[in-house]
N, CA and C atoms of all chains as a GROMACS GRO file, in nm:
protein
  594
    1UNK      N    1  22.274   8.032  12.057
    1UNK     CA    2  22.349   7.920  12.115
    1UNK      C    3  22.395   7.826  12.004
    2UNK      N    4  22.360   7.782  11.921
    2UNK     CA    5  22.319   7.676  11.797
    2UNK      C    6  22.397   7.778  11.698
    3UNK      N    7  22.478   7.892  11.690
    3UNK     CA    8  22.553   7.931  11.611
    3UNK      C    9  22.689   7.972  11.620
    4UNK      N   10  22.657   7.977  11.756
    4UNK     CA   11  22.798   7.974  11.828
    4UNK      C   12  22.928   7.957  11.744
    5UNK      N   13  23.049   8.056  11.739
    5UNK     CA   14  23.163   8.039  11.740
    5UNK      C   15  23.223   7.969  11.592
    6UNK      N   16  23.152   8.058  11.479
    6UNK     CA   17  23.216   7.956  11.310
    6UNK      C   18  23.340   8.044  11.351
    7UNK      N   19  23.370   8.205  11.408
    7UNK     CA   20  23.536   8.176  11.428
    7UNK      C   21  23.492   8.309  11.524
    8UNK      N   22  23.613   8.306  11.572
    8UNK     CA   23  23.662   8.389  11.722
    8UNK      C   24  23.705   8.513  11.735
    9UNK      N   25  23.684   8.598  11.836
    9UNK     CA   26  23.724   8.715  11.862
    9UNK      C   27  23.886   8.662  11.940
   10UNK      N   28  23.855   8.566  12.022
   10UNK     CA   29  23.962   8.480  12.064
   10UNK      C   30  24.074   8.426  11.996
   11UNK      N   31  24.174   8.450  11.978
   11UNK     CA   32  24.244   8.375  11.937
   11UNK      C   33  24.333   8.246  11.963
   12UNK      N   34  24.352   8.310  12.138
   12UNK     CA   35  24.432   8.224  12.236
   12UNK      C   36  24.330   8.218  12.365
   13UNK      N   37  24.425   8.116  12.428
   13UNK     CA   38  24.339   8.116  12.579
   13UNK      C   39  24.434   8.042  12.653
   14UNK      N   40  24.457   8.112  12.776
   14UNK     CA   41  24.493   8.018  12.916
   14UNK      C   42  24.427   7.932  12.953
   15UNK      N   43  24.533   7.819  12.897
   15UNK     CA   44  24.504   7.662  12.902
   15UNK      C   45  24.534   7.650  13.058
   16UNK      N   46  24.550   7.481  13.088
   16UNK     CA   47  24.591   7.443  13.168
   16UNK      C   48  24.731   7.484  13.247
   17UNK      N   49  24.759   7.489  13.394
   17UNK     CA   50  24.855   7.549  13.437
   17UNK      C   51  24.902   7.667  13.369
   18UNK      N   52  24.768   7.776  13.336
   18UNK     CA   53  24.860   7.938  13.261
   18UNK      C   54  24.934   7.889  13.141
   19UNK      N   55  24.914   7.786  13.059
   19UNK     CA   56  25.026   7.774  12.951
   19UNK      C   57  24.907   7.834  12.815
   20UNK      N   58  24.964   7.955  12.747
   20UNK     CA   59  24.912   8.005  12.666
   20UNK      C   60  24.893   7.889  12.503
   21UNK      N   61  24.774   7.866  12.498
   21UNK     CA   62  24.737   7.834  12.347
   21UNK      C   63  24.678   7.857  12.245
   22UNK      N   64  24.663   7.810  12.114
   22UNK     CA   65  24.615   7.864  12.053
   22UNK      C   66  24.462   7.824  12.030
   23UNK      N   67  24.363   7.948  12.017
   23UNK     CA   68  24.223   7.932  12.048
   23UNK      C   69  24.178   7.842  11.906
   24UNK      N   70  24.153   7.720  11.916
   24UNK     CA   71  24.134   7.669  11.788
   24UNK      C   72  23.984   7.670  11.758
   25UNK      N   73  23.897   7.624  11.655
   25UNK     CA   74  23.770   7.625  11.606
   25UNK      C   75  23.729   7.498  11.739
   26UNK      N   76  23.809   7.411  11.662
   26UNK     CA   77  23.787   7.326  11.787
   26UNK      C   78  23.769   7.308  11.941
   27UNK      N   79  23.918   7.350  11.994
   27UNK     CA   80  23.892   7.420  12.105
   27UNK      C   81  23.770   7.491  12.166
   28UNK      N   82  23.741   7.610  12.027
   28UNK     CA   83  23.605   7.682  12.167
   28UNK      C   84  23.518   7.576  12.161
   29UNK      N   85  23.478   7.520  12.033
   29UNK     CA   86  23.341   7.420  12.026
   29UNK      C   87  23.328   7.309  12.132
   30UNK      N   88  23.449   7.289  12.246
   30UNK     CA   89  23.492   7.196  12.342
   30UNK      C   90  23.425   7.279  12.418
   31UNK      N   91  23.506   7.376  12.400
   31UNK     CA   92  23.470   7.485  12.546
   31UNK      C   93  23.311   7.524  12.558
   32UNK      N   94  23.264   7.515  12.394
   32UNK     CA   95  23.098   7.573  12.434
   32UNK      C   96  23.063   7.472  12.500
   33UNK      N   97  23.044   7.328  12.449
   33UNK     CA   98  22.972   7.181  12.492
   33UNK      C   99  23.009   7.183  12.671
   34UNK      N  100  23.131   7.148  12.706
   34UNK     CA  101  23.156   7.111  12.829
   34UNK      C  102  23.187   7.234  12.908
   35UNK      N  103  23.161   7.381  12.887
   35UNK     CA  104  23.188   7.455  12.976
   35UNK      C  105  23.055   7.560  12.984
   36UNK      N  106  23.012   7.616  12.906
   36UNK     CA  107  22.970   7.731  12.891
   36UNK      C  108  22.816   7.678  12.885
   37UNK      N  109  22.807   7.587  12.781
   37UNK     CA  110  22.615   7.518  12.756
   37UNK      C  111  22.620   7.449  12.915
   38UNK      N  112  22.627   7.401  12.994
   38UNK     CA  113  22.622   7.283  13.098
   38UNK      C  114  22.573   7.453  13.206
   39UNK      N  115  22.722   7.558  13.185
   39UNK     CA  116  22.662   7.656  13.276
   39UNK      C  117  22.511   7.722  13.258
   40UNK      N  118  22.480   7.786  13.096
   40UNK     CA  119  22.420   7.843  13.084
   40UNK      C  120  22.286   7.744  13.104
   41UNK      N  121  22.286   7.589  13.100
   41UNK     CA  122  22.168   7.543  13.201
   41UNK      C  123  22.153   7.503  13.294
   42UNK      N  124  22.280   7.570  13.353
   42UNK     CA  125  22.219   7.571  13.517
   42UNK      C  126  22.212   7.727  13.599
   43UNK      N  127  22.111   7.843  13.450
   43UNK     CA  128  22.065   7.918  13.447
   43UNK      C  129  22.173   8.061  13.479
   44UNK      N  130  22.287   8.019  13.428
   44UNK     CA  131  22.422   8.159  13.483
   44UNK      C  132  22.455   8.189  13.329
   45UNK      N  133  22.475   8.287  13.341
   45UNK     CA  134  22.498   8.344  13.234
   45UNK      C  135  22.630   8.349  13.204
   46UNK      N  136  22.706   8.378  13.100
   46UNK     CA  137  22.884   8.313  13.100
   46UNK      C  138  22.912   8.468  13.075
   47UNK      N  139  23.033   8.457  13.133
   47UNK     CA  140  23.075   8.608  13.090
   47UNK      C  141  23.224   8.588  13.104
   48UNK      N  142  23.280   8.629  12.969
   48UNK     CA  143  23.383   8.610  12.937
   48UNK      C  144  23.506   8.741  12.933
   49UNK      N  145  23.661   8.713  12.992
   49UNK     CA  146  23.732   8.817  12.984
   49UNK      C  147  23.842   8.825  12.887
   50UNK      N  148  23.883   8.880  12.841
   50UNK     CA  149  24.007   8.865  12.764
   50UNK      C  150  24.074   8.994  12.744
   51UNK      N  151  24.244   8.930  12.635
   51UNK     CA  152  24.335   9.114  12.635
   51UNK      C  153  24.384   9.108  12.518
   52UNK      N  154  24.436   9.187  12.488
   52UNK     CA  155  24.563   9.157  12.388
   52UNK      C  156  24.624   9.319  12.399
   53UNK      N  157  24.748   9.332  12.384
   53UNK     CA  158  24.834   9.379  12.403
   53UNK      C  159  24.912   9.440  12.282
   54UNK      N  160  24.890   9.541  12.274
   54UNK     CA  161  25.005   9.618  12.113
   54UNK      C  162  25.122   9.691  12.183
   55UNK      N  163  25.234   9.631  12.120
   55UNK     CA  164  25.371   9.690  12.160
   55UNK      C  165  25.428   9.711  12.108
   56UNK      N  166  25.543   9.843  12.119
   56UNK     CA  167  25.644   9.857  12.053
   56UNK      C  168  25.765   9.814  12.003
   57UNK      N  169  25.830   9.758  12.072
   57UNK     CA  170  25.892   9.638  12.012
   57UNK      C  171  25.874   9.521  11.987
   58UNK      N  172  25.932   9.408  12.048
   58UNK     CA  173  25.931   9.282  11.988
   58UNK      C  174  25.802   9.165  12.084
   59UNK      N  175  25.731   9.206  11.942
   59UNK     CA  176  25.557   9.102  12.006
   59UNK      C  177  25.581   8.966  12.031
   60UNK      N  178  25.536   8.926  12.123
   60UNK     CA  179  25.521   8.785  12.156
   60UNK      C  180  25.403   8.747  12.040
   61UNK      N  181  25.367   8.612  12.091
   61UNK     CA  182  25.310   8.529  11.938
   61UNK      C  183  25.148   8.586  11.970
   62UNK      N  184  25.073   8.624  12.078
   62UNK     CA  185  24.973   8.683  12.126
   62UNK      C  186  24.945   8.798  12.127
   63UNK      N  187  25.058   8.883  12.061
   63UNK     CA  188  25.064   9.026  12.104
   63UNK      C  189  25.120   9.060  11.948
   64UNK      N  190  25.059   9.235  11.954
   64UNK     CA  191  25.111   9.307  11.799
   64UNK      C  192  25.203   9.402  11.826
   65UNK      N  193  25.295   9.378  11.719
   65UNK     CA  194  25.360   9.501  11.728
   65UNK      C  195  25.270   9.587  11.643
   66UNK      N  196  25.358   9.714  11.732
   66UNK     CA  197  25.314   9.885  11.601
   66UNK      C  198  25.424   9.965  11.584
   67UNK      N  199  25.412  10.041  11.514
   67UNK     CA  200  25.510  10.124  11.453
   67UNK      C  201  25.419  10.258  11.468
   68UNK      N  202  25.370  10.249  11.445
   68UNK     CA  203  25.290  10.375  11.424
   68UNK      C  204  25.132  10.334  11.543
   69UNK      N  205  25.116  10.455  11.583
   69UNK     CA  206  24.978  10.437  11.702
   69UNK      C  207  24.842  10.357  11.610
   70UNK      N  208  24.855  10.258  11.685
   70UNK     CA  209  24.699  10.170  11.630
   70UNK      C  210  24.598  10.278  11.576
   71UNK      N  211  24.527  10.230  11.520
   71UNK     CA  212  24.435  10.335  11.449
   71UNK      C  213  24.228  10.258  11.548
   72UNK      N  214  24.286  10.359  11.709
   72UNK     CA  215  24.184  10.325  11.795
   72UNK      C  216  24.004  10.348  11.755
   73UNK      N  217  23.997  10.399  11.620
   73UNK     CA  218  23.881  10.429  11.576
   73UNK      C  219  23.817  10.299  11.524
   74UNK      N  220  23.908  10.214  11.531
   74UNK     CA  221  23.862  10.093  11.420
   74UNK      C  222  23.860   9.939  11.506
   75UNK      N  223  23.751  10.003  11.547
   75UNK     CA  224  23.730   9.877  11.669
   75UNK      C  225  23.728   9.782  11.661
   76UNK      N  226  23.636   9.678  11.542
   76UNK     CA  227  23.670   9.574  11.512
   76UNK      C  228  23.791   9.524  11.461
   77UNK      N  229  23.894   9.550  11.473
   77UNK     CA  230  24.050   9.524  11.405
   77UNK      C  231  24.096   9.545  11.532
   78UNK      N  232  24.056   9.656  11.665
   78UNK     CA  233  24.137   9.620  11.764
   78UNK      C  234  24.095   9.540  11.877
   79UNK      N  235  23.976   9.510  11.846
   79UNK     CA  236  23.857   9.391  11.971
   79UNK      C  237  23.893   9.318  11.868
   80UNK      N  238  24.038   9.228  11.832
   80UNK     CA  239  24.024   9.106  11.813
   80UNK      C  240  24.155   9.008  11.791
   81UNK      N  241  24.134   8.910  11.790
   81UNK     CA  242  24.278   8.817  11.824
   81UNK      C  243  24.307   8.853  11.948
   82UNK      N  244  24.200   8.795  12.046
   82UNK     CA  245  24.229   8.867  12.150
   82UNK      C  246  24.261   8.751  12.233
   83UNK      N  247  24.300   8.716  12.395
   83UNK     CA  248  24.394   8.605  12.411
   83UNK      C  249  24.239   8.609  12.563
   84UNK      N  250  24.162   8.500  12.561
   84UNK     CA  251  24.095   8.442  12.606
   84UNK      C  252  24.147   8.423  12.786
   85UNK      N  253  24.107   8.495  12.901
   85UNK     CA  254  24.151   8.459  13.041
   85UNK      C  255  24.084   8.389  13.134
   86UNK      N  256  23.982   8.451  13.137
   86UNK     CA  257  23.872   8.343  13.215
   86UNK      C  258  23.732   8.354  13.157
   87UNK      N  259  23.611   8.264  13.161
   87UNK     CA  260  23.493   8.247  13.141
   87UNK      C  261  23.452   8.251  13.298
   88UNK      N  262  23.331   8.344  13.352
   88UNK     CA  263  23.254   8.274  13.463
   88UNK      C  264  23.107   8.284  13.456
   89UNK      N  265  23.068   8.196  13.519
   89UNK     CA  266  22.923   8.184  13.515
   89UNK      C  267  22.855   8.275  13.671
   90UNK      N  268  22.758   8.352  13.613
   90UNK     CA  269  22.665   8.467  13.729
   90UNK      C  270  22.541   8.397  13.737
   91UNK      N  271  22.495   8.458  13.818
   91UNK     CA  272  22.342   8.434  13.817
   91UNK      C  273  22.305   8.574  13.766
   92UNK      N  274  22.178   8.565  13.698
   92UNK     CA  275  22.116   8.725  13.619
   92UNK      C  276  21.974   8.676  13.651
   93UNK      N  277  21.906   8.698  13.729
   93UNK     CA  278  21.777   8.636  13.754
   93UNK      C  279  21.672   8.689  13.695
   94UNK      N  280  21.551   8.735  13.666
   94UNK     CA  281  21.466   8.816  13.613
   94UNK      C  282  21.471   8.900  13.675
   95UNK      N  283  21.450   9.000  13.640
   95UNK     CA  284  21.396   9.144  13.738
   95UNK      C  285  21.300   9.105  13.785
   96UNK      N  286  21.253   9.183  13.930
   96UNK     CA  287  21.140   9.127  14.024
   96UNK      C  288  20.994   9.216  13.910
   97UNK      N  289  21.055   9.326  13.880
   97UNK     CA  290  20.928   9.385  13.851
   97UNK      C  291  20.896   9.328  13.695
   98UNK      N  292  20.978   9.211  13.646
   98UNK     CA  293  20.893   9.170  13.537
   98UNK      C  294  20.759   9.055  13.519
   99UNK      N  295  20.798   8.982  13.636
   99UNK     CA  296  20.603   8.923  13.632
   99UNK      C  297  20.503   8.998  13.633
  100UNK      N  298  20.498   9.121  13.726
  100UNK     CA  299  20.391   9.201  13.722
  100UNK      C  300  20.376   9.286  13.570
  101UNK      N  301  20.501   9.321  13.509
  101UNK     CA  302  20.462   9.375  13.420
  101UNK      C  303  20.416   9.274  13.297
  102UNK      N  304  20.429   9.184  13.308
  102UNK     CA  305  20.372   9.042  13.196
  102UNK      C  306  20.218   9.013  13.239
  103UNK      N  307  20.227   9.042  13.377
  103UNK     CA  308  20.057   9.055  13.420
  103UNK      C  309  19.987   9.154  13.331
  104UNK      N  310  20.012   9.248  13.329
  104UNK     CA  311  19.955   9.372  13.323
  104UNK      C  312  19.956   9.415  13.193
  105UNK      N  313  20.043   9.279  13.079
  105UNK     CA  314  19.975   9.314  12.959
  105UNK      C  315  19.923   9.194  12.909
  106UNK      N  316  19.916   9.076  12.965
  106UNK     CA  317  19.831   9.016  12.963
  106UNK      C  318  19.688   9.073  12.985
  107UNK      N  319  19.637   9.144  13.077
  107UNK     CA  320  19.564   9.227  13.115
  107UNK      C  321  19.490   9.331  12.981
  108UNK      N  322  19.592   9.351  12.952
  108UNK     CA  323  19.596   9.445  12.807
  108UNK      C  324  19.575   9.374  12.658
  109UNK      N  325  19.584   9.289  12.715
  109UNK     CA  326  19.588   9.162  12.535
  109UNK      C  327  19.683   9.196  12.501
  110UNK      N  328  19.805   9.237  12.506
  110UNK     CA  329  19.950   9.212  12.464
  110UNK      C  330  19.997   9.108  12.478
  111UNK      N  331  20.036   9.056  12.385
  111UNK     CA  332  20.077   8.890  12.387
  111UNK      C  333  20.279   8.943  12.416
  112UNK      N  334  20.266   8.878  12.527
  112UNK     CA  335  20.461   8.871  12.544
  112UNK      C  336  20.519   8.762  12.546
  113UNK      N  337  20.628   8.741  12.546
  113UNK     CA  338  20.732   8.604  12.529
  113UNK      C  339  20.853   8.645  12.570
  114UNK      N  340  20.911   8.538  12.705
  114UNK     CA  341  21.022   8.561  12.718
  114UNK      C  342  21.135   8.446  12.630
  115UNK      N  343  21.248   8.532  12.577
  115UNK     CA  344  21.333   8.399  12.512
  115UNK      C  345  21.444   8.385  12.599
  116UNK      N  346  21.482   8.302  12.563
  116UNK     CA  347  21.583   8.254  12.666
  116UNK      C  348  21.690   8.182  12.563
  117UNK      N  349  21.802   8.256  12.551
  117UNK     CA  350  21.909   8.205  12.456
  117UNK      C  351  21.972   8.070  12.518
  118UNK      N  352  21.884   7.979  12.545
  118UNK     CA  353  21.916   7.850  12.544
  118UNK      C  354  21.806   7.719  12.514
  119UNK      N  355  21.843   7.672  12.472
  119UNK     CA  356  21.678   7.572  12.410
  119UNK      C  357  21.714   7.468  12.528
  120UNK      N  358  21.756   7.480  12.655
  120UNK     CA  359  21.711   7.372  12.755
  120UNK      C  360  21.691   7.410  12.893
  121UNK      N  361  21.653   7.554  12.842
  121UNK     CA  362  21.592   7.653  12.980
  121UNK      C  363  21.437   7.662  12.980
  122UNK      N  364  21.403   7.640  13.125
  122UNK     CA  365  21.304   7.641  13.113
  122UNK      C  366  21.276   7.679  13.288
  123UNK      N  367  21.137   7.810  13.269
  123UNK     CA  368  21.128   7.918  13.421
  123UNK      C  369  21.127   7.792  13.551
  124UNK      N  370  21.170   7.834  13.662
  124UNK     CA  371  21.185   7.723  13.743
  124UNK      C  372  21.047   7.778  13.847
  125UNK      N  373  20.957   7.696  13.878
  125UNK     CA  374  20.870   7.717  13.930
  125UNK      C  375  20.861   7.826  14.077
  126UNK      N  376  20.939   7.817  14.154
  126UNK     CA  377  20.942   7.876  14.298
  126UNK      C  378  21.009   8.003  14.287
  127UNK      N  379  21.121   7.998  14.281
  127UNK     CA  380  21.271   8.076  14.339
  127UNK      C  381  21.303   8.213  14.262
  128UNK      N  382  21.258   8.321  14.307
  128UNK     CA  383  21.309   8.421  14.253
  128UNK      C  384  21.347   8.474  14.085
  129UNK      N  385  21.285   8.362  13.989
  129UNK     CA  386  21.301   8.395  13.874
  129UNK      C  387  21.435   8.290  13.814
  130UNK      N  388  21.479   8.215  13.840
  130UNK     CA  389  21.563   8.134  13.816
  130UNK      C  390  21.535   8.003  13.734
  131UNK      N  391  21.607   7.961  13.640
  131UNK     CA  392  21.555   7.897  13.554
  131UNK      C  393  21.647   7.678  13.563
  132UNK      N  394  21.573   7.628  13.532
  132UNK     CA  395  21.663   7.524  13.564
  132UNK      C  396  21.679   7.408  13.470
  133UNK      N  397  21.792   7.347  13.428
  133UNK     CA  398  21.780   7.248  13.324
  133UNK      C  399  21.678   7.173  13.303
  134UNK      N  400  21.632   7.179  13.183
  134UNK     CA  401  21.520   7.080  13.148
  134UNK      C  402  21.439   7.132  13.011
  135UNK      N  403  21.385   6.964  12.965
  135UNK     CA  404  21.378   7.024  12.794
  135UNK      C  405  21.240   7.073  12.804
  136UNK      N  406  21.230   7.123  12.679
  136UNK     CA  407  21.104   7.184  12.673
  136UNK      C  408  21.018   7.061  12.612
  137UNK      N  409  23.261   9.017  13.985
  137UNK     CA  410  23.373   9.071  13.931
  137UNK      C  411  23.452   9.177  14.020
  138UNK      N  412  23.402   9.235  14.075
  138UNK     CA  413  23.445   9.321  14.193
  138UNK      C  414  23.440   9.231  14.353
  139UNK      N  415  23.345   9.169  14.342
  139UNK     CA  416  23.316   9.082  14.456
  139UNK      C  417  23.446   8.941  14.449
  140UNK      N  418  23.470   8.901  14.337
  140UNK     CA  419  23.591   8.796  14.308
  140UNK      C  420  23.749   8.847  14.365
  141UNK      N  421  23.749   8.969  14.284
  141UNK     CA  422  23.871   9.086  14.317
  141UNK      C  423  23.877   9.070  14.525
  142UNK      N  424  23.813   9.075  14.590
  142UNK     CA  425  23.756   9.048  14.718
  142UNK      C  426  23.832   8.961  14.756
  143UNK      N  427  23.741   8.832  14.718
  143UNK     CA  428  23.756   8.673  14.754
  143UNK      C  429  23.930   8.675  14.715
  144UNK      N  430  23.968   8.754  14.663
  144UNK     CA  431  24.139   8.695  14.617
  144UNK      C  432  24.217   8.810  14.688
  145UNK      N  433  24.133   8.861  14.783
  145UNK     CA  434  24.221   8.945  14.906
  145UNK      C  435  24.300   9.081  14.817
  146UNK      N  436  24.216   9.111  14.746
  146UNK     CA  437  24.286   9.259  14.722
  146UNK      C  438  24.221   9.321  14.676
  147UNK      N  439  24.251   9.460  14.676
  147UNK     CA  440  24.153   9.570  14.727
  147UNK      C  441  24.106   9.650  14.562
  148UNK      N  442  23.991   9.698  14.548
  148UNK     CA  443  23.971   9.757  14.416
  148UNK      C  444  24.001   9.856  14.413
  149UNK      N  445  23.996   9.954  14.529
  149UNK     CA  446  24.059  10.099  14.576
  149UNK      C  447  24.149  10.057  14.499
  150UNK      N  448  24.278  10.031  14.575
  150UNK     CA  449  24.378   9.988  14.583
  150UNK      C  450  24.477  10.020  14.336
  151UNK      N  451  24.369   9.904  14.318
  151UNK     CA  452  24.380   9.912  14.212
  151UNK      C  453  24.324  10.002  14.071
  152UNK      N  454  24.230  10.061  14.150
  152UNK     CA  455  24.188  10.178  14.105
  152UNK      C  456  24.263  10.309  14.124
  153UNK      N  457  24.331  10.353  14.217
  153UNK     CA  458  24.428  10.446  14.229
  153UNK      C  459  24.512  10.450  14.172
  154UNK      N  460  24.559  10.296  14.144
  154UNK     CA  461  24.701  10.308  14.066
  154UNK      C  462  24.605  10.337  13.903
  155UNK      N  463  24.536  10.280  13.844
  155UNK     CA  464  24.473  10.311  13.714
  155UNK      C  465  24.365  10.364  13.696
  156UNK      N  466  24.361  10.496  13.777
  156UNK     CA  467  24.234  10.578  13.781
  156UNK      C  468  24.178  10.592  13.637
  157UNK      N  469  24.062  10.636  13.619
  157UNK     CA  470  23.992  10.662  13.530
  157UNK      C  471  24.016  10.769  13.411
  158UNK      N  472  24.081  10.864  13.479
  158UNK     CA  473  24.152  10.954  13.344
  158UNK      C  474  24.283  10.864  13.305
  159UNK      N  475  24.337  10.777  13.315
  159UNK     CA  476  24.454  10.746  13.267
  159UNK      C  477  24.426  10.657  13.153
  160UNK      N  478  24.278  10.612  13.146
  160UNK     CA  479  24.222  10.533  13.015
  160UNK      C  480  24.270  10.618  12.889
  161UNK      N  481  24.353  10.514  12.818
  161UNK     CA  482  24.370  10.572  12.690
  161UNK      C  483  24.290  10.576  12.598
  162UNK      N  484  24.172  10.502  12.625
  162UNK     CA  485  24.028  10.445  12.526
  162UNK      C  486  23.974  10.376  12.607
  163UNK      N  487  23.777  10.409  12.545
  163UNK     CA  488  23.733  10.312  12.656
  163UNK      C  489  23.594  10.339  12.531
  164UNK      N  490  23.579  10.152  12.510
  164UNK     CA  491  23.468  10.139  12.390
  164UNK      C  492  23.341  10.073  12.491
  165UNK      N  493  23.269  10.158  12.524
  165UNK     CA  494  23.119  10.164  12.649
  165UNK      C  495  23.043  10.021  12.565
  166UNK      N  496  22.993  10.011  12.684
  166UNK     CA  497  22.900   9.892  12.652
  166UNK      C  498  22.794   9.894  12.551
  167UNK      N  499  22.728   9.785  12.422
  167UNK     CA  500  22.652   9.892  12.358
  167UNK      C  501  22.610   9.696  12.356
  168UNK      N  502  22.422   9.749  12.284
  168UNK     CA  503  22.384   9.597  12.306
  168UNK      C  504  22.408   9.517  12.195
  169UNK      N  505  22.480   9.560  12.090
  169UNK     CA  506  22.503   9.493  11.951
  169UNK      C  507  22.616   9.394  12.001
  170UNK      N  508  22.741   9.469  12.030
  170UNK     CA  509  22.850   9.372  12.078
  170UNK      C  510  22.861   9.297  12.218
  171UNK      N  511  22.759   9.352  12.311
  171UNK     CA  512  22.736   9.285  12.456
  171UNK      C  513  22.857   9.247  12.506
  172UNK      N  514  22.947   9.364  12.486
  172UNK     CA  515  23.089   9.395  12.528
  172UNK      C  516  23.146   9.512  12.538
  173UNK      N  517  23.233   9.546  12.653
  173UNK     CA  518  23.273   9.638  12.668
  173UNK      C  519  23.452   9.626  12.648
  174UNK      N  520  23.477   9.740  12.605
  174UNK     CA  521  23.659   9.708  12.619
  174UNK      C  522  23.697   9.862  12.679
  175UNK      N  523  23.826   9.866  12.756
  175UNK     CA  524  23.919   9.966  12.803
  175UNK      C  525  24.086   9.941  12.772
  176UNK      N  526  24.130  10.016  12.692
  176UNK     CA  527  24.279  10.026  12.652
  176UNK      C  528  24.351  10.151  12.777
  177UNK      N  529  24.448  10.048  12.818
  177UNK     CA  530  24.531  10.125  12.915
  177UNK      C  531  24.701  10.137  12.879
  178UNK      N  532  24.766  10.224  12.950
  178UNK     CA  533  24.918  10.146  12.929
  178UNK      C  534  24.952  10.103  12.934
  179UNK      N  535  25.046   9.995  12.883
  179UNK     CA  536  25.140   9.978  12.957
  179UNK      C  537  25.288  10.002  13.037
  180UNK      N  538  25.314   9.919  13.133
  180UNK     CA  539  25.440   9.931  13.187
  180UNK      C  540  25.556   9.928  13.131
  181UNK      N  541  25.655  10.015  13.062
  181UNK     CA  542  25.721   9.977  12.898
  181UNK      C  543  25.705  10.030  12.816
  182UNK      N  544  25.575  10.086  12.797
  182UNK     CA  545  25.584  10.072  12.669
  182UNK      C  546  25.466  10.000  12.603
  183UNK      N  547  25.380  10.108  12.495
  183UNK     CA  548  25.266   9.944  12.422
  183UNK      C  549  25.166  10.035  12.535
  184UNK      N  550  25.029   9.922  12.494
  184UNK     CA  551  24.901   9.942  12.536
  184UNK      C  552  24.849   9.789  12.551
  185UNK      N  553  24.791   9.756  12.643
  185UNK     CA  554  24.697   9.655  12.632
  185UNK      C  555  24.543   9.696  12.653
  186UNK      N  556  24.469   9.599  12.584
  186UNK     CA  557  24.315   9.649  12.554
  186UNK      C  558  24.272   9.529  12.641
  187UNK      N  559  24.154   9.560  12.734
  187UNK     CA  560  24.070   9.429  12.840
  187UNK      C  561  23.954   9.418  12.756
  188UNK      N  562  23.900   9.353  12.762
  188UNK     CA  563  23.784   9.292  12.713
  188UNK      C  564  23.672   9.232  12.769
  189UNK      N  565  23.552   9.267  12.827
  189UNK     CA  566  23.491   9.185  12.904
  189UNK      C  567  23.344   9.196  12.786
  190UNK      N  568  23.274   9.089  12.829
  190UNK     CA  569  23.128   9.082  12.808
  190UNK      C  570  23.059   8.917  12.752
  191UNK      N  571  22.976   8.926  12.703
  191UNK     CA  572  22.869   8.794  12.719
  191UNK      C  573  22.955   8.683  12.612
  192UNK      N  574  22.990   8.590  12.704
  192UNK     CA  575  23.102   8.515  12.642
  192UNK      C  576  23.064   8.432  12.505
  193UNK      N  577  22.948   8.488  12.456
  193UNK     CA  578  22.908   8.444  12.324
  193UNK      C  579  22.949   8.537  12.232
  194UNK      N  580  22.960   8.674  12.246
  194UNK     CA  581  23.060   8.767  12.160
  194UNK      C  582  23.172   8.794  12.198
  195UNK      N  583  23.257   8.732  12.301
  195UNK     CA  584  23.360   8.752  12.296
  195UNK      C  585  23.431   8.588  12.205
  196UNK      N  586  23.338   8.515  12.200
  196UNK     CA  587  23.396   8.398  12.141
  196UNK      C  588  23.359   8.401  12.006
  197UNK      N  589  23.260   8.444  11.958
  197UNK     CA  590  23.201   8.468  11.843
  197UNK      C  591  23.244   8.595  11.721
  198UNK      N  592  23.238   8.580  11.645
  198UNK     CA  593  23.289   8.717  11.570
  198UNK      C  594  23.170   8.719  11.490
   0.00000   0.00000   0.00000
């Protein structure tokens, strides 16, 4: 969480009213604070979509041209500058069968630890494994 | 994600027929390093576009 985003797979993103911009350093670091951290403690996990587009003729400012067929082996060069569409937040709850199995090595003297890629999550007492804002 | 597709009144059949599964021109499977998956399809025209989904900390992150 705390390393979030020194630079982007993103390049762009659908701003306000669909108007395409450019994904700045700034920008996501907005987007982590007021969109994505606020979700991820109120225990949803963010899951993000995006595209980008290689064409043969004439590329828009989001899009590549090619001349020759992309070279699809080289994934990191084509997963990137990619144009940001929506973020949404899920619920991902624990699996039911993981208390019992944390029982059962407790049981065992296996020491376990769950982490939780957010430092203001913390297990919510009742509900199905769900976790709820609050510091540690 | 399928359940959203729903809520916005249209059908995944629907959109799955038209871009069945052999028509993937590439498809980079989910793996837990990048906690992302991508599928490159055609396009209409001409060109390819590549989708991108997964844990919006590597899709924002490089």
């Amino acid at each position: 969480m705390v390393s979030f985003h020194l630079c982007s797979r993103c390049a762009f993103i659908y701003g306000v009213d669909g108007k395409l911009e450019k994904f700045t350093r700034e920008h996501q670091e907005r987007l982590v604070r007021e969109v994505i951290e606020p979700m991820a403690c109120d225990g949803l996990r963010t899951i993000a979509v995006a595209y980008r587009d290689f064409v043969p003729g004439k590329a828009e400012i989001n899009q590549v041209h090619y001349d020759n067929e992309p070279n699809w082996d080289d994934e990191d060069s084509i997963i990137n500058n990619l144009t940001c569409m929506l973020i949404v937040g899920i619920e991902d709850p624990v699996r039911p069968e993981v208390p019992s199995s944390l029982l059962r090595y407790f049981f065992l003297n296996i020491n376990s630890r769950i982490y939780i890629n957010c430092r203001c999550l913390k297990p919510f007492g009742s509900a199905n494994g769900r976790v709820s804002q609050s510091a540690w | 994600m399928l359940g959203f597709v729903l809520e916005l009144k249209k059908s995944y059949q629907a959109i799955r027929d038209e871009q069945p599964e052999e028509s993937f021109h590439r498809v980079y499977t989910f793996n837990s390093v990048r906690k992302s998956m991508s599928t490159v399809v055609a396009r209409e025209g001409g060109g390819y576009r590549v989708f991108t989904k997964g844990a919006s900390e590597m899709v924002l992150k490089k």
